[in-house]
Backbone bond lengths (Angstrom), bond angles and torsions (degrees), N, CA, C in turn:
res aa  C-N    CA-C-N  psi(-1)  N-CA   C-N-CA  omega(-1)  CA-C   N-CA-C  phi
1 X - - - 1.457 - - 1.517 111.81 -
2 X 1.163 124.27 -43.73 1.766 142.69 165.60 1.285 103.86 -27.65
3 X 1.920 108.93 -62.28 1.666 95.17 163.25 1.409 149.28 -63.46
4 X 1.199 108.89 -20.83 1.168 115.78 -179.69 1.275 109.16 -89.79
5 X 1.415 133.36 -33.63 1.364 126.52 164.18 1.410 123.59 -53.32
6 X 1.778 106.19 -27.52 1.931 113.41 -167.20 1.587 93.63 -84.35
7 X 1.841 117.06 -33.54 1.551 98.42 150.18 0.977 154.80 -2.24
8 X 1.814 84.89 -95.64 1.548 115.85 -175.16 1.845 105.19 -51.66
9 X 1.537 112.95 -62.62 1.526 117.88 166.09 1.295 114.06 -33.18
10 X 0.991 127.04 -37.78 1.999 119.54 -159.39 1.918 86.09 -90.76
11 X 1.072 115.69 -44.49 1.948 126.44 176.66 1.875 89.13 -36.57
12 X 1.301 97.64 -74.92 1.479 115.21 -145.22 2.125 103.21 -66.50
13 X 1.232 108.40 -16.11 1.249 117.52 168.68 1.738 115.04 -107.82
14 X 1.177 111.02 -28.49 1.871 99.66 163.27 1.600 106.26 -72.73
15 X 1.222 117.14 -7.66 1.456 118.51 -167.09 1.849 96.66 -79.80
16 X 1.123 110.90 -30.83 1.565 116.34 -173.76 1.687 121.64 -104.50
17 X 1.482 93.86 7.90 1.237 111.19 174.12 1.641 114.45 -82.64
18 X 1.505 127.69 137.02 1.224 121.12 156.79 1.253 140.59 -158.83
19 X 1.379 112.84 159.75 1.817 118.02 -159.21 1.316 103.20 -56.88
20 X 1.524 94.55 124.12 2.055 105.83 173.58 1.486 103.91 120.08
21 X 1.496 104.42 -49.56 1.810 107.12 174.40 1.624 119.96 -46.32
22 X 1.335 102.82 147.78 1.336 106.67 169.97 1.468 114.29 -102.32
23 X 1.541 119.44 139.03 1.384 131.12 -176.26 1.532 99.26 -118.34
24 X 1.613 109.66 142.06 1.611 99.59 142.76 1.343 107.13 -109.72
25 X 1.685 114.51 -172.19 1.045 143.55 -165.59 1.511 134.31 -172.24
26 X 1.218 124.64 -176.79 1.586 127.01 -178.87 1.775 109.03 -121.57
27 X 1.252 135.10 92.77 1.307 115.39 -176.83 1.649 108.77 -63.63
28 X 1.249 106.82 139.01 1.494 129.75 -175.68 1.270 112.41 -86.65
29 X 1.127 120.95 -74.83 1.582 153.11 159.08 1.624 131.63 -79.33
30 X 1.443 106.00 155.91 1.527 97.44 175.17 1.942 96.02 -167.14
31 X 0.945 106.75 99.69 1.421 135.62 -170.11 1.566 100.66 -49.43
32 X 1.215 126.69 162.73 1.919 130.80 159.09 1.419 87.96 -56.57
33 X 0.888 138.72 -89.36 1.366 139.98 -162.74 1.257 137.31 -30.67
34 X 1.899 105.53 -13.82 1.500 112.73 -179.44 1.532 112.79 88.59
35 X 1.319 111.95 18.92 1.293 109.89 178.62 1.410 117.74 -100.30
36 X 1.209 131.03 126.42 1.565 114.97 -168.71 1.636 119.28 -117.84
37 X 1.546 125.52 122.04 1.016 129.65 173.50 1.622 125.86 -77.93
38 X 1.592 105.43 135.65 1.446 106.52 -143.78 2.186 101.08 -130.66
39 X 1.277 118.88 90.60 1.168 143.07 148.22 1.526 99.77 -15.87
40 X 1.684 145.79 85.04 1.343 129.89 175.83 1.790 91.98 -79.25
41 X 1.491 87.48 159.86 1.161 96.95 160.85 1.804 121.89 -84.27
42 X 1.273 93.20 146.82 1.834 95.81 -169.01 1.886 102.49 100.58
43 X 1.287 113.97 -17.28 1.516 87.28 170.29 1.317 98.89 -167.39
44 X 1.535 118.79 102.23 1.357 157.66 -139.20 1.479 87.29 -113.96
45 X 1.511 153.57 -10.31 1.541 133.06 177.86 1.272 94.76 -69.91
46 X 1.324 139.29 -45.51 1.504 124.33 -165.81 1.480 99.22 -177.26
47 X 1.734 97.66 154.80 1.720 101.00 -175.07 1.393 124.93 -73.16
48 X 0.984 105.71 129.87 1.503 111.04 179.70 1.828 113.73 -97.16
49 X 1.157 103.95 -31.56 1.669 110.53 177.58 1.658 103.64 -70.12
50 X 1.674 98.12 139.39 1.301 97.78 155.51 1.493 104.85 -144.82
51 X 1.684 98.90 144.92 1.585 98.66 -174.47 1.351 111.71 -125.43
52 X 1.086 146.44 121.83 1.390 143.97 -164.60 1.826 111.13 143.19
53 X 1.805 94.05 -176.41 0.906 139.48 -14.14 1.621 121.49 -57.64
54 X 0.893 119.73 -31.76 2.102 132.69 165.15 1.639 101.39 -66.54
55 X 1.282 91.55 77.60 1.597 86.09 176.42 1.141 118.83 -59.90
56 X 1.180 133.31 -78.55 1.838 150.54 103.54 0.869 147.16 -13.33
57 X 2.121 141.17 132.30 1.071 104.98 162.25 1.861 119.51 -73.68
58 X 1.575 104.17 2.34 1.495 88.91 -167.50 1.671 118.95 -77.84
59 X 1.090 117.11 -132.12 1.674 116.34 177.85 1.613 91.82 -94.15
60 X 1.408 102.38 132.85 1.344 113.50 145.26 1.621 126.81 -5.65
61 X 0.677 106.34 -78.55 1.943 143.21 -157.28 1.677 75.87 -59.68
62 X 1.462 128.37 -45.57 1.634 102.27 -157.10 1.661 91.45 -107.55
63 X 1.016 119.23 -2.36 1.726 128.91 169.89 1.571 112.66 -60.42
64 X 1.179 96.31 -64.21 1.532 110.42 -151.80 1.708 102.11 -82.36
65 X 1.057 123.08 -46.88 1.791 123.63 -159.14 1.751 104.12 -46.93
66 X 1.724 74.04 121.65 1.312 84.11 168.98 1.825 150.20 -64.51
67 X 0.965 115.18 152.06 1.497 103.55 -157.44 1.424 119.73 84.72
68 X 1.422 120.97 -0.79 1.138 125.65 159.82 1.571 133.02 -63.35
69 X 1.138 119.42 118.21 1.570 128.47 159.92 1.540 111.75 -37.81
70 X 1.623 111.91 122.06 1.859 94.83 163.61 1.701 92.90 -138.35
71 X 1.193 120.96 177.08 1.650 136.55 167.96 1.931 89.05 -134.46
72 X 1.036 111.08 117.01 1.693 156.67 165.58 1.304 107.36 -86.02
73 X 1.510 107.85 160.24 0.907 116.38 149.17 1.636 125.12 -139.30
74 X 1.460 123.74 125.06 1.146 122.86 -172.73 1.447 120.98 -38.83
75 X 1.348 132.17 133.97 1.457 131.10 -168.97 1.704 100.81 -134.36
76 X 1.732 108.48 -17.19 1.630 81.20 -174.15 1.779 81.46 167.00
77 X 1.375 103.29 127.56 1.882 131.84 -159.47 1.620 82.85 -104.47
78 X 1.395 118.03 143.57 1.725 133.40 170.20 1.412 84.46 -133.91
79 X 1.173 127.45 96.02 1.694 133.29 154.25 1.361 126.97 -52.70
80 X 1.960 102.10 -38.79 1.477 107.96 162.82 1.368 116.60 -54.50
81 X 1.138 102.16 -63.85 1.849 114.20 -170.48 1.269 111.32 -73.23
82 X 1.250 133.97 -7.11 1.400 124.57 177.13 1.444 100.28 77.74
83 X 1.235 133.05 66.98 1.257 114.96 162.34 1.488 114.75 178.18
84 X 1.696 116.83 149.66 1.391 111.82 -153.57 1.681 83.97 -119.33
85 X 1.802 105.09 150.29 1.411 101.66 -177.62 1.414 97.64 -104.62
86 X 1.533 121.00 145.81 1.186 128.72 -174.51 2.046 100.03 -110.67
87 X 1.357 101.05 159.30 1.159 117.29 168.72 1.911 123.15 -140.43
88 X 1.536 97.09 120.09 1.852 80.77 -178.72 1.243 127.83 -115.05
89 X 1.645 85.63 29.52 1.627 92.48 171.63 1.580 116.90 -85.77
90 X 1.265 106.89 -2.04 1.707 110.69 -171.09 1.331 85.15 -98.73
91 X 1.637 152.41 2.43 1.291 123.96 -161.23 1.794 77.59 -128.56
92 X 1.536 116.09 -6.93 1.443 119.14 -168.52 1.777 101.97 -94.36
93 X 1.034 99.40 -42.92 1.626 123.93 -172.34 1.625 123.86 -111.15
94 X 1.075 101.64 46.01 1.757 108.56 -164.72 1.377 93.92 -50.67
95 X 1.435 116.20 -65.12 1.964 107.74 176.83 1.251 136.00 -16.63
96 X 1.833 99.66 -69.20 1.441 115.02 151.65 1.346 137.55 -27.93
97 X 1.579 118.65 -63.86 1.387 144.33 175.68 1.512 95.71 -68.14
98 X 1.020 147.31 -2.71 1.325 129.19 -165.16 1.694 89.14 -116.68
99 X 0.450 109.69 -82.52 2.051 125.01 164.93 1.225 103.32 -1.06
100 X 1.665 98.77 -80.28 1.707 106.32 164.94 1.555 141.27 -41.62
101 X 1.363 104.35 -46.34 1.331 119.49 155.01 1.621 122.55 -40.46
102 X 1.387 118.79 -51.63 1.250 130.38 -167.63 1.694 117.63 -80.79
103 X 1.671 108.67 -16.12 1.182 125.36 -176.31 1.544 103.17 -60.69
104 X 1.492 136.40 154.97 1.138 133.72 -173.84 1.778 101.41 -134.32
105 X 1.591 117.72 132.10 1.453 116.79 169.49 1.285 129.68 -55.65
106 X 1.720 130.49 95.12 1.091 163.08 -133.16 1.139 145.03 55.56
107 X 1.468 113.38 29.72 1.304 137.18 140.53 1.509 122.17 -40.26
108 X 1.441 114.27 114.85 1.577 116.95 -177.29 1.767 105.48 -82.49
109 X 1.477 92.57 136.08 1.748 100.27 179.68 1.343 113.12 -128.69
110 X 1.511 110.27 118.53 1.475 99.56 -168.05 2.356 103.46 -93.78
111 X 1.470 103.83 139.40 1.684 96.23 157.66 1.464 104.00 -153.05
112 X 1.634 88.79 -133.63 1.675 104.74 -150.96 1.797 95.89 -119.28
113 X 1.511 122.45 114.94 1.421 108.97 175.15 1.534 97.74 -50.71
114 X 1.078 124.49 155.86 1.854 129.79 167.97 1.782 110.36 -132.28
115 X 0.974 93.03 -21.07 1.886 87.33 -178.73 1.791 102.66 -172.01
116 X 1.645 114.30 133.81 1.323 138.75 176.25 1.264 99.23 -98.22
117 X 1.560 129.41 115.93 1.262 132.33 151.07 1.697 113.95 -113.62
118 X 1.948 110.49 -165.31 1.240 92.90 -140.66 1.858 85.63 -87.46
119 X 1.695 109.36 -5.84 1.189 118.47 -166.88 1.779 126.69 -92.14
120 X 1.702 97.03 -1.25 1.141 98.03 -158.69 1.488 114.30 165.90
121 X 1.298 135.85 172.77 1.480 115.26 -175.76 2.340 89.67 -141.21
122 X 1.862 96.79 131.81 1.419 101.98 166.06 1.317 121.83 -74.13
123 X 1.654 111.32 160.22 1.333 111.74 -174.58 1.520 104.93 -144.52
124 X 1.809 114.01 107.54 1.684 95.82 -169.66 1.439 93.48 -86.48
125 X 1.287 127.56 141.65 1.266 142.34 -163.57 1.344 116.51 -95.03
126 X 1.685 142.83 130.91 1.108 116.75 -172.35 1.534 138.68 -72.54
127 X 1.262 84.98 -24.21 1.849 95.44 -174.53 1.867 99.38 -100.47
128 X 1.364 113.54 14.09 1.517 91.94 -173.93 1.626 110.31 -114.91
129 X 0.957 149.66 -145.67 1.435 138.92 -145.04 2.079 76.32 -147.92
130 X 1.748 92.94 157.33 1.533 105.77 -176.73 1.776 99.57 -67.19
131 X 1.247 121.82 174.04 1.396 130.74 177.58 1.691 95.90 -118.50
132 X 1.753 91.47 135.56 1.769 82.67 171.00 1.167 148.62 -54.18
133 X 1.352 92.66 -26.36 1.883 128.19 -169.46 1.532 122.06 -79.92
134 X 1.723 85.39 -78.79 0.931 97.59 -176.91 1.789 120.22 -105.91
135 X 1.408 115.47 169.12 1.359 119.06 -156.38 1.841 89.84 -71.92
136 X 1.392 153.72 -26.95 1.047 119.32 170.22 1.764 98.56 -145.61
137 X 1.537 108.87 179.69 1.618 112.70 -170.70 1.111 103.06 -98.67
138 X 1.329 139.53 3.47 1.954 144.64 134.85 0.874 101.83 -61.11
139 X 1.395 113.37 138.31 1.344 140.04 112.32 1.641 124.61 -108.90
140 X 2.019 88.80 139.27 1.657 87.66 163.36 1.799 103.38 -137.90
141 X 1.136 92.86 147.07 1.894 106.67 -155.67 1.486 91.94 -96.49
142 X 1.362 111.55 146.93 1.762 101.79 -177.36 1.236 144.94 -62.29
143 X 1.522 118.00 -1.49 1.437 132.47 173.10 1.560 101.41 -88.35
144 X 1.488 121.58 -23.26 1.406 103.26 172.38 1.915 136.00 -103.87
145 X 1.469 85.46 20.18 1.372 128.72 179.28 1.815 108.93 -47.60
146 X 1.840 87.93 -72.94 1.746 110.27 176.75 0.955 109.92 -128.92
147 X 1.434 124.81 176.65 1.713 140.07 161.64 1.596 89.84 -76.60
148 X 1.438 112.87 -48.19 1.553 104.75 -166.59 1.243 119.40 -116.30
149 X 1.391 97.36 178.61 1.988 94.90 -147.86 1.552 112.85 -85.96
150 X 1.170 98.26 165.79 2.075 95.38 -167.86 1.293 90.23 -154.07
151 X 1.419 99.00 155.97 1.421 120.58 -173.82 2.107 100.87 -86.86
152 X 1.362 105.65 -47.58 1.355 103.01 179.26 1.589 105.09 -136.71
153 X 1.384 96.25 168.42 1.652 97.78 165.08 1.042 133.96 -57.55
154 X 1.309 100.70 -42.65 1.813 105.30 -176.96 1.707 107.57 -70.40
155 X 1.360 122.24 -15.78 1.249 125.16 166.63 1.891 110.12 -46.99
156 X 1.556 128.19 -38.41 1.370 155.60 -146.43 1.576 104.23 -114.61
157 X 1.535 122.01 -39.28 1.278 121.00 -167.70 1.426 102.84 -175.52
158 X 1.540 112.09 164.45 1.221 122.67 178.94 1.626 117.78 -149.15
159 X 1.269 107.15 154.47 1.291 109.59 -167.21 1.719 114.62 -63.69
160 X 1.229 124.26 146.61 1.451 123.94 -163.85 1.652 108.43 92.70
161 X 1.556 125.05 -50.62 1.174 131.68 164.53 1.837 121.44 -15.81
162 X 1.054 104.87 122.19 1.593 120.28 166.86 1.347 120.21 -65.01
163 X 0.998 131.85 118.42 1.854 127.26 176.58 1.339 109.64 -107.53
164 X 1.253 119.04 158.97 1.684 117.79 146.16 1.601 93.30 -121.54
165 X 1.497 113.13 152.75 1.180 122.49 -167.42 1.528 122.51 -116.28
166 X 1.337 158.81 -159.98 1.538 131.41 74.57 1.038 86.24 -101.49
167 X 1.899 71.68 166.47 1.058 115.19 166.59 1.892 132.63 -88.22
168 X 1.268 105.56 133.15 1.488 110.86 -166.89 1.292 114.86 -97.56
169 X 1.452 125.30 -56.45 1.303 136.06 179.70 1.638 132.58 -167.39
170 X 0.935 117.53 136.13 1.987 120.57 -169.08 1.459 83.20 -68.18
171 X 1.567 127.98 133.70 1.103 156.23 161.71 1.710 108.16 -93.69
172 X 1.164 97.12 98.02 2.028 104.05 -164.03 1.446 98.23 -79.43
173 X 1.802 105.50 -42.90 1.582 100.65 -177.85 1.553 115.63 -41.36
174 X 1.771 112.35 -64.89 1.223 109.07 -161.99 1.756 98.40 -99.28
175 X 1.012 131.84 24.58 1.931 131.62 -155.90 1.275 102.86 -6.92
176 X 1.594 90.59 95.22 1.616 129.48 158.82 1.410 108.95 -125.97
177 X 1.182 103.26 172.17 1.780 104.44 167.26 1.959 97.73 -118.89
178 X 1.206 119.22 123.61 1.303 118.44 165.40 1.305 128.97 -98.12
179 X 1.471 109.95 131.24 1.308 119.48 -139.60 1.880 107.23 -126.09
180 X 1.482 108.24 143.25 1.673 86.43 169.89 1.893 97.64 -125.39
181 X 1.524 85.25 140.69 1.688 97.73 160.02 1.780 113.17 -60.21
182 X 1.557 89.62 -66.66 1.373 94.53 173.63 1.670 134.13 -19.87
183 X 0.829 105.48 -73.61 1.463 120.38 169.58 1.589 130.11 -35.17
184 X 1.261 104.31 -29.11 2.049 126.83 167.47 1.633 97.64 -81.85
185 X 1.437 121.48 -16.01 1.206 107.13 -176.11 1.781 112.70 -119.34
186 X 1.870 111.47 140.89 1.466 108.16 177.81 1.604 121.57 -44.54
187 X 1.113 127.36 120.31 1.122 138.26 154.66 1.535 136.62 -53.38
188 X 1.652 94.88 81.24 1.680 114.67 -163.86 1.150 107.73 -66.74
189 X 1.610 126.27 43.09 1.736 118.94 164.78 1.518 86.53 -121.99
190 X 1.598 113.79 -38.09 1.693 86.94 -172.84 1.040 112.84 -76.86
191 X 1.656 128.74 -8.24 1.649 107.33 172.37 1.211 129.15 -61.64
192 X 1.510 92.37 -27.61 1.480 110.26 -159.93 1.580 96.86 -91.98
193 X 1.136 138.46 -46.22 1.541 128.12 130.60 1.412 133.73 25.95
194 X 1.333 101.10 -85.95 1.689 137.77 167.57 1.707 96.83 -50.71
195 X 0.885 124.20 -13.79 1.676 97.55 -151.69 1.725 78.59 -121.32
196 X 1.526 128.64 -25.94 1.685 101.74 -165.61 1.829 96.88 -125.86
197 X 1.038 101.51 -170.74 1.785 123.16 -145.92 1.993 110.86 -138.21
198 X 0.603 99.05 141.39 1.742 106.19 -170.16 1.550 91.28 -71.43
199 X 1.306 123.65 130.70 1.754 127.15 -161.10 0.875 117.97 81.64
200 X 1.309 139.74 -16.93 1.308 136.61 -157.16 2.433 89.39 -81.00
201 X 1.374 98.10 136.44 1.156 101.72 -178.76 2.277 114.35 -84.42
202 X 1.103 119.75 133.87 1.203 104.84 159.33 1.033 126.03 -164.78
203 X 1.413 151.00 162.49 1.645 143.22 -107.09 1.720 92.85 -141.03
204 X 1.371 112.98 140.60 1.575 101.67 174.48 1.411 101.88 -173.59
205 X 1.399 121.17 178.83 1.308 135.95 -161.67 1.775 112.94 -109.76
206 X 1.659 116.83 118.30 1.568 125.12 -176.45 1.638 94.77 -57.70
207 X 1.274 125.46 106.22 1.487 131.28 156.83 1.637 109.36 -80.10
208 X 1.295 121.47 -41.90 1.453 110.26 -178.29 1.441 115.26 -147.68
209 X 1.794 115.44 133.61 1.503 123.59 173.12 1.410 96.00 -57.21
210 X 1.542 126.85 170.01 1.262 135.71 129.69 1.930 109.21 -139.10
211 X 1.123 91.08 -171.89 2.092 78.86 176.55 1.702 108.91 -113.14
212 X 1.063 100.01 37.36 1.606 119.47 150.58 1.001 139.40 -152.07
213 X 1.792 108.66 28.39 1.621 112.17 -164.49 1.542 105.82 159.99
214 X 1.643 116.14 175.31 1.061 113.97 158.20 1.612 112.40 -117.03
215 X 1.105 118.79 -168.41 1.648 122.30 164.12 1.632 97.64 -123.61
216 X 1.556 117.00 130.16 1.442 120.15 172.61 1.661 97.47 -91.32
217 X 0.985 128.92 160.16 1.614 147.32 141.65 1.990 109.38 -87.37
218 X 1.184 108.25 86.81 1.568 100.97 165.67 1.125 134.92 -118.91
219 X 1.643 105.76 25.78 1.097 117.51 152.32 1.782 122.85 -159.84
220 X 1.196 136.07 -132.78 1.382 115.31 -173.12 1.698 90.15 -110.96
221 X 1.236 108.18 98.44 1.918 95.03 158.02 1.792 85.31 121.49
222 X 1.380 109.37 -13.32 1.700 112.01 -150.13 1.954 100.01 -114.55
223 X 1.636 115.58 115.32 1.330 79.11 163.40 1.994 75.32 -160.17
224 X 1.345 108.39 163.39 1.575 152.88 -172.25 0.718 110.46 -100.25
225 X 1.664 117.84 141.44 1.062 126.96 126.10 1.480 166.00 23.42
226 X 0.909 129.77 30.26 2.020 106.57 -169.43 1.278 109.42 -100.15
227 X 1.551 102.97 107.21 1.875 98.72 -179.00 1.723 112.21 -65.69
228 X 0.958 135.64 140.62 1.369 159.74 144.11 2.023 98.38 23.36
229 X 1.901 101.83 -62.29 1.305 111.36 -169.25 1.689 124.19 -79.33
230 X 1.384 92.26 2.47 1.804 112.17 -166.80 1.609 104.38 -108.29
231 X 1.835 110.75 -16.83 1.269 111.42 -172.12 1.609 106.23 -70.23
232 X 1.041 134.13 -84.06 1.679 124.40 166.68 1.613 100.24 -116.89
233 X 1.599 93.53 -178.27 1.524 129.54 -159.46 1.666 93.48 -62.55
234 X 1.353 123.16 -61.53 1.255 124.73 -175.13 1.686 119.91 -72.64
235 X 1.614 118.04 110.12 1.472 110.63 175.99 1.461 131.60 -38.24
236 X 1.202 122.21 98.15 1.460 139.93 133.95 1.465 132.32 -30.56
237 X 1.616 124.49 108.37 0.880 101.03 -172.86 1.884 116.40 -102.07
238 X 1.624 94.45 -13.67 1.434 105.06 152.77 1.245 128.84 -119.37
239 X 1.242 146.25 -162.22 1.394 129.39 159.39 2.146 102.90 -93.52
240 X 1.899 93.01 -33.23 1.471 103.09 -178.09 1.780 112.12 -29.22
241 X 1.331 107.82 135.44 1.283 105.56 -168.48 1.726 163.94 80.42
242 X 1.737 72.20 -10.73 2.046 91.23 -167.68 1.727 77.02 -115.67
243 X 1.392 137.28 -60.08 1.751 147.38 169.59 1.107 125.97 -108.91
244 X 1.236 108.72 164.53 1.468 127.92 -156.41 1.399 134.94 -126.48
245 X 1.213 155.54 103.38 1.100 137.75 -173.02 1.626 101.75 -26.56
246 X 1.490 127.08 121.32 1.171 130.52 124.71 1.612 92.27 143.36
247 X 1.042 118.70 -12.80 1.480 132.30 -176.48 1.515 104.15 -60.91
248 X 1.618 104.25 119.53 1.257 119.95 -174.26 2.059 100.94 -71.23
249 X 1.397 116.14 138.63 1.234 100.01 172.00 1.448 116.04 -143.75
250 X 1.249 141.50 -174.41 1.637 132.02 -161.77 1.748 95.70 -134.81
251 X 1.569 101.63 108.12 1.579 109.36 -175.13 1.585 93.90 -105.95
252 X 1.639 81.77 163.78 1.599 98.69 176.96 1.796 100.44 -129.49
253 X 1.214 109.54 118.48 1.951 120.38 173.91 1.447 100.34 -31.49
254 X 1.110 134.53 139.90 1.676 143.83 155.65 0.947 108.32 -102.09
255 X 1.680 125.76 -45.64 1.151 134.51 -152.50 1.199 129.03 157.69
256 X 1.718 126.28 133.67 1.561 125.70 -137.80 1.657 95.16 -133.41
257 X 0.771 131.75 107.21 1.670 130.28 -170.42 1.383 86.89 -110.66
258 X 0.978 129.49 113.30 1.593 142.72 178.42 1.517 98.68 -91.36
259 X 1.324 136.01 -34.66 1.670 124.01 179.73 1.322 91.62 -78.99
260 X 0.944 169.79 68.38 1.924 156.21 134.85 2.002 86.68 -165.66
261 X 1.047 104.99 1.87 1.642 86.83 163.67 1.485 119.05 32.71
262 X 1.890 84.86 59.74 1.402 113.89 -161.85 2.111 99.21 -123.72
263 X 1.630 119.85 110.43 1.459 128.74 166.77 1.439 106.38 -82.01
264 X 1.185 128.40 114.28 1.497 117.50 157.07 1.425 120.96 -95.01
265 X 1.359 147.88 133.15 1.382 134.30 -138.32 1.815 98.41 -144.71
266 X 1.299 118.38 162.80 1.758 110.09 178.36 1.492 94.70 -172.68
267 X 1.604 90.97 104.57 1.257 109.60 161.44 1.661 121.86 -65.11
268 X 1.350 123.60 -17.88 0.975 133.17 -175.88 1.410 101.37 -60.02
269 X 1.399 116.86 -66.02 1.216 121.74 -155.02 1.284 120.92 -84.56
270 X 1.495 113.40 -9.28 1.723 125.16 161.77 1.580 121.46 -39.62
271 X 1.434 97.32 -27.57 1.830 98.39 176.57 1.824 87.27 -175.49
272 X 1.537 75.00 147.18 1.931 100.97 -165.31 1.971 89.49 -68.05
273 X 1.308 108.93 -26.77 1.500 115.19 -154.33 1.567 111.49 -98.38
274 X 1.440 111.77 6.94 1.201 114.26 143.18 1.763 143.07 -71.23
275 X 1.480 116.37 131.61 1.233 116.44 -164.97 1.542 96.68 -82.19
């Protein structure tokens, strides 16, 4: 019965808990991993806070010790799991957290690229306050870079570079704002979209093997599909060997899914007189 009552209690107090509020607490625990278990105040059977693994931006060593006092801030309630996620960079960085907070999803933000990594590219922002961490309070992750595909970042942008942005979403884990280039710019599949027809025949260049297909380029920024069974008449069980990167070839449209900005392409059916 003990359990089900320490339940029902942890129910009836996550129930009055909420995202944005500030809690304190007692950390209990602190995992290998940097994860820290957090004693709220108001319900002392067992911790419900957890803050980590980035507990802090400060050092470790004065983050984590246990038996420590912190004021958090709620970032995100697990009702299943019993447990509220804390953050102390909003009680560390009120400037920061406040900035961020106020940002709205598709709001344009103009800054300064500041640093290319292998994960992503920074952005110090103009109207927003420095980040402790990291070199700026943008981020943009590499799919929201371009519409079209690139081998690297610096192919897309470079450090010193000017952006205009939107904005996508306050990143509570790491408090960033994540941002896409992409998105300020026309989206050269739906033009190209608009303009063709399922059958419609057209000619283009093998940019990439895979082991179920190729990818054509048939137009600038634009390329399809060809699954494995569409490439010729006779089954293939790779493409390795029969084509080549660069091999010009004659596709026929299958099919244009404009929401997943999806070409399906068939060399097969471009001519009956292909093997």
């Amino acid at each position: 019965m003990g359990g089900v009552s320490d339940d029902q209690a942890s129910r009836e107090f996550l129930a009055t808990v909420r995202v944005g509020a500030l809690y304190s607490g007692t950390v209990t625990e602190v995992t290998a991993q940097g994860v820290a278990a957090v004693t709220l105040d108001g319900f002392s059977a067992r911790p419900l806070g957890t803050v980590g693994p980035r507990l802090s931006w400060r050092q470790p060593a004065v983050a984590v010790e246990v038996g420590r006092r912190i004021t958090a801030e709620v970032i995100g309630i697990d009702l299943d799991e019993g447990q509220v996620r804390l953050s102390m960079t909003a009680t560390e960085n009120p400037e920061l957290w406040a900035f961020l907070s106020s940002l709205r999803c598709g709001e344009i933000l103009t800054g300064t690229v500041t640093a290319i990594e292998r994960f992503g590219v920074f952005v110090a922002l103009d109207d927003g306050p420095d980040h402790p961490v990291f070199p700026g309070v943008g981020f943009i992750t590499f799919p929201e870079l371009s519409w079209r595909r690139f081998e690297a970042a610096s192919d897309v942008v470079h450090v010193g570079q000017r952006v205009s942005c939107e904005f996508l979403q306050f990143d509570t884990w790491n408090g960033e704002a994540r941002l896409s280039l992409r998105a300020t710019q026309p989206d050269p599949f739906q033009s190209f979209a608009a303009g063709i027809a399922v059958g419609q025949t057209l000619r283009g260049k093998i940019t990439k093997l895979i082991p179920f297909g190729v990818f054509v380029q048939v137009a600038d920024g634009i390329e399809g599909l060809v699954h494995l069974q569409e490439l010729t008449r006779t089954p293939l069980e790779t493409p390795e060997g029969v084509f080549q990167v660069g091999d010009e070839v004659t596709v026929v449209v299958t099919e244009v899914d404009r929401e997943r900005r999806r070409l399906a392409l068939s060399r097969r059916q471009a001519s009956p007189g292909f093997q």
